[in-house]
VEXDREN-2710 file (C-alpha; in Angstrom, 1 decimal):
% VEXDREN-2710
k/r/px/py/pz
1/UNK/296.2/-40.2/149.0
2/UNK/292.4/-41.6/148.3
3/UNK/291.7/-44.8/150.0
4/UNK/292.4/-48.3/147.5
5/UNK/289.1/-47.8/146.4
6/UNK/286.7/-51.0/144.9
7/UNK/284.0/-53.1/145.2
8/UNK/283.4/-56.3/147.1
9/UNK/280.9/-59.1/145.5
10/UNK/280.5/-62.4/147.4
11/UNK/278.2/-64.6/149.0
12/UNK/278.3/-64.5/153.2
13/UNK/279.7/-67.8/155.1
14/UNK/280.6/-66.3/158.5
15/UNK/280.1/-63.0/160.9
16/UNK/281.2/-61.6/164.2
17/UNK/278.8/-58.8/165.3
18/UNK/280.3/-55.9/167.4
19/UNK/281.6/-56.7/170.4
20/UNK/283.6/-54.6/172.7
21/UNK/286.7/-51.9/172.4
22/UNK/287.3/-50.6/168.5
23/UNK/286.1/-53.7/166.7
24/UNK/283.9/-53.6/163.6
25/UNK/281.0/-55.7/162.4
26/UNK/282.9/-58.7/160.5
27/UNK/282.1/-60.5/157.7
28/UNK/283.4/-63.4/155.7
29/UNK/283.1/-63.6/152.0
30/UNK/283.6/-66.5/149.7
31/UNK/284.1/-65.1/146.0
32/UNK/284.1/-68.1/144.1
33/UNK/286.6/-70.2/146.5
34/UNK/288.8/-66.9/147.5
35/UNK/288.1/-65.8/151.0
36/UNK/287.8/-62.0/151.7
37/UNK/287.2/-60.3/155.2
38/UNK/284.7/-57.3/155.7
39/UNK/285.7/-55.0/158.2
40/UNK/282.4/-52.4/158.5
41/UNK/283.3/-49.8/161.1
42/UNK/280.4/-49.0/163.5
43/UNK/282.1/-47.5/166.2
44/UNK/285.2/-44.6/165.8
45/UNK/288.5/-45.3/166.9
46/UNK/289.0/-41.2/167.4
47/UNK/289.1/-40.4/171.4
48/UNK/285.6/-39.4/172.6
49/UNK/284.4/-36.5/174.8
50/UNK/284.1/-38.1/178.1
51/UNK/279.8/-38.6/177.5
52/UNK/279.7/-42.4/178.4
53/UNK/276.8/-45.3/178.5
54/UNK/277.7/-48.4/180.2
55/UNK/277.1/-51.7/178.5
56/UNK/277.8/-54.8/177.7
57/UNK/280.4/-57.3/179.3
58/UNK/282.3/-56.1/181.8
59/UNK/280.2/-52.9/182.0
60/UNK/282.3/-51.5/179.1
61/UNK/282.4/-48.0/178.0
62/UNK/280.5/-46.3/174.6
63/UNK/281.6/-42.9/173.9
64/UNK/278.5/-41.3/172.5
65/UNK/280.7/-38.9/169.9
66/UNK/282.5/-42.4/168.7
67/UNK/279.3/-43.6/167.7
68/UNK/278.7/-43.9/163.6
69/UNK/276.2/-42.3/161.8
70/UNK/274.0/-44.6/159.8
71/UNK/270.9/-44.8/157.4
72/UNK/269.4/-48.5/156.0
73/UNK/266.9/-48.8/153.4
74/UNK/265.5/-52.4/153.7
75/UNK/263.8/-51.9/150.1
76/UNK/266.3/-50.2/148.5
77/UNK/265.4/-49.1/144.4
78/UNK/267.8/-46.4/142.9
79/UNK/269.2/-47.0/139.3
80/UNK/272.8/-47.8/140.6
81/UNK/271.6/-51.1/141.5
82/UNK/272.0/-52.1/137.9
83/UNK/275.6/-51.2/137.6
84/UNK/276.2/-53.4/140.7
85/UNK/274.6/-56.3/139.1
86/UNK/277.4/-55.7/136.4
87/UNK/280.0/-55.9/138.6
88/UNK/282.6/-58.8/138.9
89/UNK/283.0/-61.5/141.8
90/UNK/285.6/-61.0/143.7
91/UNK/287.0/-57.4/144.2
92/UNK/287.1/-55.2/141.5
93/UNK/289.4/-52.2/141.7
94/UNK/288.9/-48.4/141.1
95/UNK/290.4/-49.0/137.7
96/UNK/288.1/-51.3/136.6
97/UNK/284.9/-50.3/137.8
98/UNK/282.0/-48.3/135.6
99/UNK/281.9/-44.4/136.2
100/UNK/278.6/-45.6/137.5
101/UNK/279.9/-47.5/140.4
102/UNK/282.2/-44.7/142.2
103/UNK/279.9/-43.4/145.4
104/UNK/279.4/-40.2/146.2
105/UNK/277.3/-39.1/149.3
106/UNK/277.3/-35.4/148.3
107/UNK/277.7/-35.7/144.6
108/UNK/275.7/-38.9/143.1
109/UNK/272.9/-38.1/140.9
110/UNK/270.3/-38.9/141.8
111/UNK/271.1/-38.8/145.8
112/UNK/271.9/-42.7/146.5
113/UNK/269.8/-42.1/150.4
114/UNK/268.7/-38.9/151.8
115/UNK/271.7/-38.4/153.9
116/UNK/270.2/-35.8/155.9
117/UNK/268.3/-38.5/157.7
118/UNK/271.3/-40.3/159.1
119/UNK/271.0/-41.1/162.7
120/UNK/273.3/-41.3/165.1
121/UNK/273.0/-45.1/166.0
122/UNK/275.6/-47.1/169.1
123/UNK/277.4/-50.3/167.8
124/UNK/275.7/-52.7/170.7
125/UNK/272.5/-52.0/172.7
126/UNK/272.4/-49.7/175.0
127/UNK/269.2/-48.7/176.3
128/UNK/267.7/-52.1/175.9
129/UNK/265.9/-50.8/173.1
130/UNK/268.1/-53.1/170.5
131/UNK/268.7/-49.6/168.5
132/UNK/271.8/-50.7/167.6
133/UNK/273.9/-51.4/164.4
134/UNK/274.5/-55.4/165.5
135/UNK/270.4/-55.4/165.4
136/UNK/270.4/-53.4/162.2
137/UNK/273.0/-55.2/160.0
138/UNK/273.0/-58.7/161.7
139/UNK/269.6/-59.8/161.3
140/UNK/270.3/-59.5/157.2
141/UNK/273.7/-61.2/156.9
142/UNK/272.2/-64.2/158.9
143/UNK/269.5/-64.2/156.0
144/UNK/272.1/-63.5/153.3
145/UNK/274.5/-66.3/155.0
146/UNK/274.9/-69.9/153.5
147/UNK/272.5/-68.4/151.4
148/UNK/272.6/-69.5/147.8
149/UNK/270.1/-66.3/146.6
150/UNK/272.2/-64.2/148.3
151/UNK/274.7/-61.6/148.0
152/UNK/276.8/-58.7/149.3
153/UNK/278.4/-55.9/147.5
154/UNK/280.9/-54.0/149.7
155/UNK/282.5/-50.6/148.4
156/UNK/285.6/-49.8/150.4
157/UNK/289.1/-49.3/150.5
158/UNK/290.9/-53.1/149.1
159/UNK/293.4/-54.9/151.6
160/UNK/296.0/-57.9/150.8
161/UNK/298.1/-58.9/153.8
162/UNK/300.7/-60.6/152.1
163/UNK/301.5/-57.4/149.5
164/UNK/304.9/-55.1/150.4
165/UNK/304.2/-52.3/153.1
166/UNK/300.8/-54.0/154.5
167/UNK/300.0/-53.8/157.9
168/UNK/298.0/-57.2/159.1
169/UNK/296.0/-57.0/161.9
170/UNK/297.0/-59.9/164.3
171/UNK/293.7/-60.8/165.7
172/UNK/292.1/-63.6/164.4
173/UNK/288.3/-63.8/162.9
174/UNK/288.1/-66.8/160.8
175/UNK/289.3/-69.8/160.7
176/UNK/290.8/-69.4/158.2
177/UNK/291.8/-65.9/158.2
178/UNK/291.4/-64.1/155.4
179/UNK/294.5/-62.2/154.0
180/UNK/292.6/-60.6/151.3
181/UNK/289.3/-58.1/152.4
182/UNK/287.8/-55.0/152.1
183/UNK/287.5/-51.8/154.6
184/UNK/286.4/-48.1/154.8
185/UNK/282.9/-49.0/154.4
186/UNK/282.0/-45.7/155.1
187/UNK/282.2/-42.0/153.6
188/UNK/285.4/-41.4/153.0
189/UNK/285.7/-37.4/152.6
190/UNK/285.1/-34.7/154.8
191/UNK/287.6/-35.9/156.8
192/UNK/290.3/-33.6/159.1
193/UNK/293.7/-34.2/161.2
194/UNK/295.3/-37.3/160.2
195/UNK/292.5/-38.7/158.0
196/UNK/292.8/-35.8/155.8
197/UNK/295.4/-38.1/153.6
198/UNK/292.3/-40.1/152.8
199/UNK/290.3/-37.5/151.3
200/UNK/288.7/-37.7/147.8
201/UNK/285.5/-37.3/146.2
202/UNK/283.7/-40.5/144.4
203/UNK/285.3/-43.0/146.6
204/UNK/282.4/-43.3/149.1
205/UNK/281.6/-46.7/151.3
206/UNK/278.8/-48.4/151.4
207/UNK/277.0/-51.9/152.0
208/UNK/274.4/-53.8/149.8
209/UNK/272.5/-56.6/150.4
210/UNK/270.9/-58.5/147.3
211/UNK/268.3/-61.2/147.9
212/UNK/267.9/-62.6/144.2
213/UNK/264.8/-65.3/144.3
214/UNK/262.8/-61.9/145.9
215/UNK/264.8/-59.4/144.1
216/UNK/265.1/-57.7/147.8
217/UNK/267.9/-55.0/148.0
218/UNK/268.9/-53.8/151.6
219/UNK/271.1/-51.0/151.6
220/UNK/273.0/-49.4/154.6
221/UNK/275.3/-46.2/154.1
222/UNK/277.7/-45.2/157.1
223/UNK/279.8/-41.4/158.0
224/UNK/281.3/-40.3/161.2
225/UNK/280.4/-37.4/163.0
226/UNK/283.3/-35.7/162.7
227/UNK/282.8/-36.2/158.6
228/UNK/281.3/-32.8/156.8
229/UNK/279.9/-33.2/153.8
230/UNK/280.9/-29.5/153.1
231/UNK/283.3/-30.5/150.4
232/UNK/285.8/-29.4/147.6
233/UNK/286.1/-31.1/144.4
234/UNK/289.2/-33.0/146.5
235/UNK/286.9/-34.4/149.3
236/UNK/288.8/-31.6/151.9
237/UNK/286.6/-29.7/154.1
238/UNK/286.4/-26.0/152.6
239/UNK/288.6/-23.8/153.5
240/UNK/286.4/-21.3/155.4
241/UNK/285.1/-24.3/157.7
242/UNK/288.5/-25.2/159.2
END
């Protein structure tokens, strides 16, 4: 069962950086009057090996093997920026969407980053060395927010609260809440155990940033450790590497 896979296109109003426990970096989206939330995972919610840093209020926790992987281009130029130009405001399903427009980490041509320089990067300072995601994605939505020259394209898995079988989270963000928004930002193959079910090729997250009045493109790409790109043609970790 592949994740609801589309694309995001909206200008930023609102964001909560990363702040403690299994949260991700959240975004609010206006698409021409219709809110959306963007739920971008930078931290895993899998149970991590024991290896701990201390940070943060209350002297919380970060599991170092729960941290994301994570690579940002700040002057992103590959030809799929074009297709994503195309694309509709609002959220645009699977269905809809150009051939063009369906990410692959492994399979794009040409590659859409060099994935084999993905770092392994915490969700909030650690070492007081602001490595972090919150430094690497926040100071560009701030840019991006209110920002009439600005916009974000989010490819993900598509949520609506209110349709049969969802499963809302109860915390509020916003005010108001989106019911409607967008997760999965992330590669979404090479998964094992109960993720498995969420296997499948050309339905890879990602995150894009487009500043129009400088034509600016900043581009961040996501994967969990635990993710192989070792693939079959279903996204499902080959057979001899289980």
């Amino acid at each position: 069962m592949p994740v609801n896979y589309g694309v995001l296109r909206g200008k930023v109003i609102n964001a909560i950086p990363y702040q403690s426990g299994t949260d991700h970096y959240q975004i609010e989206i206006d698409a021409n009057g219709t809110l959306y939330r963007i739920a971008v995972d930078v931290y895993s919610q899998l149970a991590g090996s024991g290896q701990q840093f201390r940070h943060g209020q209350n002297n919380q926790p970060l599991e170092t093997d729960r941290m994301v992987m994570f690579y940002q281009d700040t002057d992103y130029d590959h030809p799929v920026i074009n297709s994503i130009l195309n694309t509709q405001v609002g959220f645009t399903p699977k269905s809809n969407m150009d051939e063009k427009l369906l990410l692959d980490y492994k399979r794009y041509k040409p590659a859409l980053f060099p994935v084999a320089e993905m770092d392994v990067v915490p969700p909030k300072d650690v070492n007081g060395d602001h490595v972090d995601l919150n430094d690497k994605i926040d100071p560009w939505i701030q840019q991006a927010k209110n920002n009439e020259n600005a916009e974000v394209f989010a490819f993900g898995s598509g949520w609506d609260d209110n349709a049969p079988g969802a499963h809302p989270d109860n915390r509020h963000y916003f005010n108001p809440d989106p019911s409607l928004g967008i997760h999965d930002i992330h590669m979404n193959q090479g998964d094992t155990g109960m993720e498995t079910k969420y296997n499948g090729t050309w339905q890879d997250g990602a995150l894009f940033i487009h500043f129009k009045n400088a034509d600016k493109w900043v581009a961040s790409f996501f994967r969990f450790q635990n993710q192989t790109l070792d693939t079959d043609d279903n996204g499902n970790v080959n057979e001899e590497q289980q």
